[in-house]
N, C-alpha and C positions, 0 to 999 in steps of 0.2 A: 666195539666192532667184533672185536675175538668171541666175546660171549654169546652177540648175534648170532652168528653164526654155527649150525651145525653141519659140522662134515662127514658126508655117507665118503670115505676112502673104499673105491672097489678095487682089487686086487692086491690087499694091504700085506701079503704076504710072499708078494716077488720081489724080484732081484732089487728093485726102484723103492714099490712099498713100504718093502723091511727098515729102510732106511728112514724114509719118508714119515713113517706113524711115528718114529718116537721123538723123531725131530720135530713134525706139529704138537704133539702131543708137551712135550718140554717149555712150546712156547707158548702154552695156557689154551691152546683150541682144543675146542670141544670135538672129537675126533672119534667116527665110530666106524668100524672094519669091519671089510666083507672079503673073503675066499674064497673061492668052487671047493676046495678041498680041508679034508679037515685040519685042524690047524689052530693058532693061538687067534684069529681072528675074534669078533665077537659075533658073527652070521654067516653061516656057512651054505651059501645058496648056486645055484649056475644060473647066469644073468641069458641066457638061451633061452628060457621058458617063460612065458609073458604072464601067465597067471602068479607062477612063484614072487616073480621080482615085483610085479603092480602090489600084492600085499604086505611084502614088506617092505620095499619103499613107503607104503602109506601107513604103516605102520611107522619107519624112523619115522618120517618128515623131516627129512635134512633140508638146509637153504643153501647147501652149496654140495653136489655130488663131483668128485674127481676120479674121475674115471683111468684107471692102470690096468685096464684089464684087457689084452690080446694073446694071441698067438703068434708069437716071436719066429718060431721056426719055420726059415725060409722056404726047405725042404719040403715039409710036409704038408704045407700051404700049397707048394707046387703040387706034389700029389694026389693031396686031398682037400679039393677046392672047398668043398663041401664044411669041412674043417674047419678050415680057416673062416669063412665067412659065417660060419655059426659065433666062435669066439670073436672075430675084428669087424662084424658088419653088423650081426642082429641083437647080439648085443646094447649095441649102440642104437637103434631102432625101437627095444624096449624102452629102454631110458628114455629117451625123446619122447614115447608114448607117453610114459608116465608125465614126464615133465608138462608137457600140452596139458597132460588132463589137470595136474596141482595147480600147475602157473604160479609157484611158488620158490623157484628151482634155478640154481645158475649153475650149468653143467660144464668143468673143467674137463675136457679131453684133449689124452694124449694117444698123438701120431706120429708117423718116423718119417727120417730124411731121406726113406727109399724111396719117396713117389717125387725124386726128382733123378734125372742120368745127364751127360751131355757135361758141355763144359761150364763149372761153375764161377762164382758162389752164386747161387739160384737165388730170385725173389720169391714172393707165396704165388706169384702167377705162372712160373714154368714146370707146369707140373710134366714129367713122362713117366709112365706106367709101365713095367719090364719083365712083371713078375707077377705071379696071383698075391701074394704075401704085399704087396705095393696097392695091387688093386681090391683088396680087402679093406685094406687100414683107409684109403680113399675111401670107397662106398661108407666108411665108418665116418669120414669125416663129412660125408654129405649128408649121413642122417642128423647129426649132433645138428649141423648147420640149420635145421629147422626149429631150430630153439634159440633160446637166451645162452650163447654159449662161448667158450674161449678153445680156439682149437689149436694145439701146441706139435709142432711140427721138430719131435729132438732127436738126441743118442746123448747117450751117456756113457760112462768110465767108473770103475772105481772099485776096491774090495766089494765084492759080497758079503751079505749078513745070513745069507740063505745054503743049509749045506749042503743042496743037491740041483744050487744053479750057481753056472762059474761066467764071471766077468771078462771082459778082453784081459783088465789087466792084471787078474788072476790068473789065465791062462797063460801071461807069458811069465809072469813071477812065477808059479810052480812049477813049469816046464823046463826052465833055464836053472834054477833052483835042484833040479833034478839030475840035470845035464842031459835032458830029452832036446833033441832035433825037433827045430818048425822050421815051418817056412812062413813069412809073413812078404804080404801085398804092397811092389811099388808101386801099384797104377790105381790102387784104390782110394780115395781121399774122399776125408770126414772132417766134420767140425763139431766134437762132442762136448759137453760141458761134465766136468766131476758129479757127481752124485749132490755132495755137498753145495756146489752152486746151483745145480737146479733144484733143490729143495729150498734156497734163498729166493729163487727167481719165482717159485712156486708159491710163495709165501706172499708175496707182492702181486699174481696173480689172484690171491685169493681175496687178496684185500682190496683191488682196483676192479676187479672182475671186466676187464675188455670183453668186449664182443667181437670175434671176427676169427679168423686164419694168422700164425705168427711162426716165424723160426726163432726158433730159440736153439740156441748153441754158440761156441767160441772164433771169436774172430779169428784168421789166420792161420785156416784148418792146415791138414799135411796128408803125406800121402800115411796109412797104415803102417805101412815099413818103419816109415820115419818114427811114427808115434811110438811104436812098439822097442827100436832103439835108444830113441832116447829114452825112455822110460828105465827101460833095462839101464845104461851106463850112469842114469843120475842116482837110484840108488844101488850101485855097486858092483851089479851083478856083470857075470863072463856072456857074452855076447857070442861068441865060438861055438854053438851049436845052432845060432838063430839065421839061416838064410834068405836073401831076400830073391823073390818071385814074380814073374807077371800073373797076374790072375786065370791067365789063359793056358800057364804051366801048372795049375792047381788041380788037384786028383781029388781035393776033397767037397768038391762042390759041382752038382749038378744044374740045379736050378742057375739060372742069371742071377747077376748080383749087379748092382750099378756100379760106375766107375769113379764117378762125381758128385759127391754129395754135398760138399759146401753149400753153407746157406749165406746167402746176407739177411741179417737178423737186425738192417734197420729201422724197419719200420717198427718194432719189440722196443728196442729201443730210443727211441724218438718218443714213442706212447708214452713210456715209461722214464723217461728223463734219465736215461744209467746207462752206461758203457758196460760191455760183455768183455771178460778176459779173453784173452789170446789163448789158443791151445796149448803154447808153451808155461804158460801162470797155472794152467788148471792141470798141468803133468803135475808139476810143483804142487801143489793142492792133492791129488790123489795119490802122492808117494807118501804124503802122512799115513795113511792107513795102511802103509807096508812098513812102517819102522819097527815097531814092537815084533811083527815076524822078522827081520834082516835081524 
């Protein structure tokens, strides 16, 4: 099945990707990368222009494209709608083109736990929309929907591999490391999985290829605050410059941001016969990749 397989990886060289290529690549799949920017990828294209991507898509011929490719920035989504839905909507609209026209194609797309707010843990049917950056990555998820597809609804944790994009929990490990002042969010709550479990989860995606809508993330989310301290005191670090805030006292965010992202992620698993760690097992999990810095 591994060798069956070829995988178009698009945006193999962000914060998820970096991580992602070498970990497919390690476990014998046939594994071939794509970047907007230049870079160690092996195709350096912008998936925005429908002539560029139809030729080389038909030129790979991958059987399984994974798609990592958006515009994160919640901000400039807000400002520049335009922006955002070039990267997180049309994007996604190519690919589907092409996919209809191959019919050859099982398209793995990932989406975030913004396109849910209110009180959680959310099923895949409560969607609320808050923000253009929400309502991007939606419209994203309803062109994919027109195809053979798996549509993965996460967030993730964990060192960066990339040295000009920084993780949640790089930001608090260099910060505090520093003995720089933040402030982090009691009323915001997530259910992220480490890097390294959703590259396992991803892997079993690749191999089962479900069809449909799925959360995938860790049971037992918490609020950010939480996540961010305990992160900090389990491996080691002074907590004494780290504040905690309501979101509404935050100076550094304009845009809306949800309040509640918790997912429940049983129906992922149920499909899949496998229990998701708890948020507190996958801290545990993403402090390995801070030991050799402490």
């Amino acid at each position: 099945m591994i060798k069956e397989n070829k995988i178009l990886l698009l945006g193999a060289t962000g914060l998820l990707g970096s991580s992602l290529a070498p970990y497919l690549k390690s476990g014998g799949y046939n594994v071939v990368t794509q970047a907007r920017k230049k870079g160690t990828a092996d195709y350096i294209f912008d998936l925005d222009d429908w002539d560029t991507t139809c030729k080389l898509l038909t030129y790979i011929r991958p059987t399984i494209i994974l798609n990592l490719v958006g515009l994160t920035d919640v901000e400039l989504c807000q400002q520049r709608t335009h922006t955002g839905y070039l990267a997180n909507t049309r994007t996604v609209e190519n690919l589907a083109r092409w996919i209809k026209q191959s019919n050859a194609c099982h398209l793995i797309h990932i989406s975030t736990d913004q396109v849910y707010d209110g009180d959680g843990p959310h099923t895949e049917e409560s969607v609320t929309l808050t923000n253009n950056y929400a309502l991007t990555k939606y419209a994203g998820e309803i062109a994919a929907a027109q195809v053979q597809s798996t549509i993965l609804r996460t967030n993730f944790v964990g060192r960066s591999k990339v040295s000009y994009r920084e993780s949640l929990t790089d930001w608090v490990y260099t910060s505090l490391k520093n003995g720089k002042n933040i402030q982090v969010l009691t009323d915001v709550l997530f259910s992220p999985l480490s890097m390294k479990t959703l590259g396992e989860m991803l892997e079993l995606v690749i191999r089962n290829k479900p069809v449909g809508v799925y959360n995938l993330g860790s049971n037992e989310g918490m609020s950010k605050a939480d996540f961010d301290f305990e992160f900090a005191e389990r491996l080691g670090l002074s907590t004494n410059s780290m504040s905690r805030i309501d979101s509404s006292e935050a100076t550094f965010f304009r845009a809306y941001r949800p309040k509640d992202m918790r997912m429940d992620c049983s129906k992922f698993e149920k499909l899949l016969g496998i229990k998701l760690p708890s948020l507190a097992e996958e801290i545990t999990v993403s402090m390995e990749d801070y030991y050799e810095k402490t």
